[in-house]
N, C-alpha and C positions, 0 to 999 in steps of 0.2 A: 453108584450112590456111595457117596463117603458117611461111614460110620462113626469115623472118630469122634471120641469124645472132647468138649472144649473144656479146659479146666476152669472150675466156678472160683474158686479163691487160690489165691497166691501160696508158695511156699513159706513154712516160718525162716525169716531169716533174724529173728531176734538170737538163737544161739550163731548161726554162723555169723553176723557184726561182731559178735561177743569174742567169738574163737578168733577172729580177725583183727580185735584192736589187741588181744592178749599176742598173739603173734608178733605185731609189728614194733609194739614193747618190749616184748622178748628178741627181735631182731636190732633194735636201736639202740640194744642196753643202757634201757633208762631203771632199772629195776632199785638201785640207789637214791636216783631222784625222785622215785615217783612210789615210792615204799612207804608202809606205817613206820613212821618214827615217832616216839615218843616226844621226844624234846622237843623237835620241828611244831607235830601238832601244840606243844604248850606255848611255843611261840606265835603261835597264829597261823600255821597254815594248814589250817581245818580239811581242804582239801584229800590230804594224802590218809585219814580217814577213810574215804572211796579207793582212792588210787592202788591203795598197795596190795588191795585184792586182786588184782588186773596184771601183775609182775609176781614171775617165777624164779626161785633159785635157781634154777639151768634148764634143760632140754628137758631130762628127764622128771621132771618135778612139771614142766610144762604140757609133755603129754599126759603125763598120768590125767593131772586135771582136765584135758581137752577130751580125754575118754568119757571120763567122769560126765562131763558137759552132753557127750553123745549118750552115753546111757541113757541119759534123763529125756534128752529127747524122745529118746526110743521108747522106754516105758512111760513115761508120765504124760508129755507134752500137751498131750491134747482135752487136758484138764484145764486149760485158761486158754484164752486166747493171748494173741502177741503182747494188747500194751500192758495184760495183769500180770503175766510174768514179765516186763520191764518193773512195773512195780516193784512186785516180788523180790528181782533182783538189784533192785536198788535199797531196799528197807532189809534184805539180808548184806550186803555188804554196810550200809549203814550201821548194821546191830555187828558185826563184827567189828568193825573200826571202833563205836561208843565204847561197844561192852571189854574191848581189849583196854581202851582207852583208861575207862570209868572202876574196872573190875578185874583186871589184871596187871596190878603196876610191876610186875616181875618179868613181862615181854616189853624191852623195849622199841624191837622192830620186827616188824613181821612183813612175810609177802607169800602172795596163794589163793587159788579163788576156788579151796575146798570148803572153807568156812561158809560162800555161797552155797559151795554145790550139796552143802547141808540142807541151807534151807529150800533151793529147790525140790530137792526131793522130800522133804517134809512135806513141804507146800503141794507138791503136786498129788502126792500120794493121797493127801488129806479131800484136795479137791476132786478124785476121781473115785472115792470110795463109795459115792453110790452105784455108778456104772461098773465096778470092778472092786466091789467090798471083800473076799476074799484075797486076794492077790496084794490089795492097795493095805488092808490089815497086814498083813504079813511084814511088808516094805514099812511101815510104821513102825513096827513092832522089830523088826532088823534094827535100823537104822538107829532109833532110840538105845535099845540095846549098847549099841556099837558107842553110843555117846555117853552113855553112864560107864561101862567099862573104861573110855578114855579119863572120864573125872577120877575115877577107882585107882587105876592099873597103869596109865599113861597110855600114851599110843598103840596100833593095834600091831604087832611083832611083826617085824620087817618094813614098815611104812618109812621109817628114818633111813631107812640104806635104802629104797627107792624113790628117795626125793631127793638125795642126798643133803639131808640136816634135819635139825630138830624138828617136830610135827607141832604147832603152837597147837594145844587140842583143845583149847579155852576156843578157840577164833570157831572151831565145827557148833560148840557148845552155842554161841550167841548168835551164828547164824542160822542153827536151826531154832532155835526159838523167836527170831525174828521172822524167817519163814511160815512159823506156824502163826503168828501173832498177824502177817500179812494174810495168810488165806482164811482166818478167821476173819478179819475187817472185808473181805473182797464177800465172804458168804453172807455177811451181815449187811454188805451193801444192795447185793444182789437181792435181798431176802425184803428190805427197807423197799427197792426202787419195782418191785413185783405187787404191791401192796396196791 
């Protein structure tokens, strides 16, 4: 008699596409074309907005992020399902590209998808704090931390020599608040459609 068990739901493959379209942009070195630019977005191509979260200064600035990405899976992930973190990670690089756009006219080009991996882990910390209120308080309460010290003090010592370049620390600011801004709207939806 076979015991094995059959698996009920699929693996999330929302971060590995993610880790995978960052890869193959970092392999085709589009990171120029496909970057926040200032002037570009005033000319109309609203796009790179999205885009330039998704391209890395080099290898090393692309792992760190790709860690980053694993982390989150590892701790948080199971605070949403797949399509509410595509959400998620769409309305945090949104609020990166606006909020760089709108409220930081001193970056004129940026690339890096820690500004996301802000609001992922806002977002997911936020959405798991019932099942894991101690641990999820905690990571809130890091993480936050870690983003008023960046407005304060600048980046946190040594981030810039293993990216190799400047840390835009505006871009973690407005994607963690778009983060939180998303799994408030995802709570209040859920809270709306339970009614």
């Amino acid at each position: 008699m076979n015991t094995a068990k059959i698996p009920t739901e699929i693996p999330h493959l929302v971060p590995f596409l993610v880790g995978l379209l960052c890869l193959a942009l970092q392999l085709v070195g589009l990171e120029e074309a496909v970057r926040f630019d200032r002037a570009s977005v005033a000319e109309g191509h609203v796009w790179l907005l999205l885009t330039g979260n998704f391209v890395h200064l080099g290898w090393s600035h692309f792992v760190m992020n790709m860690l980053g990405l694993g982390l989150i899976y590892w701790v948080v992930w199971d605070s949403y399902r797949d399509l509410e973190w595509i959400l998620i990670l769409i309305l945090s690089a949104l609020g990166v590209g606006l909020g760089l756009y709108f409220f930081s006219p001193d970056i004129h080009w940026y690339v890096g998808f820690s500004g996301i991996l802000h609001g992922l882990i806002l977002a997911g910390a936020l959405g798991g704090l019932k099942r894991y209120p101690k641990t999820h308080v905690l990571l809130l309460t890091v993480t936050i931390a870690k983003l008023v010290w960046e407005q304060w003090y600048g980046p946190v010592p040594g981030s810039e020599s293993n990216v190799g370049g400047k840390v835009a620390v505006d871009s973690h600011l407005y994607g963690g608040i778009a983060g939180l801004v998303a799994a408030g709207g995802i709570y209040f939806f859920k809270r709306y459609r339970a009614r």
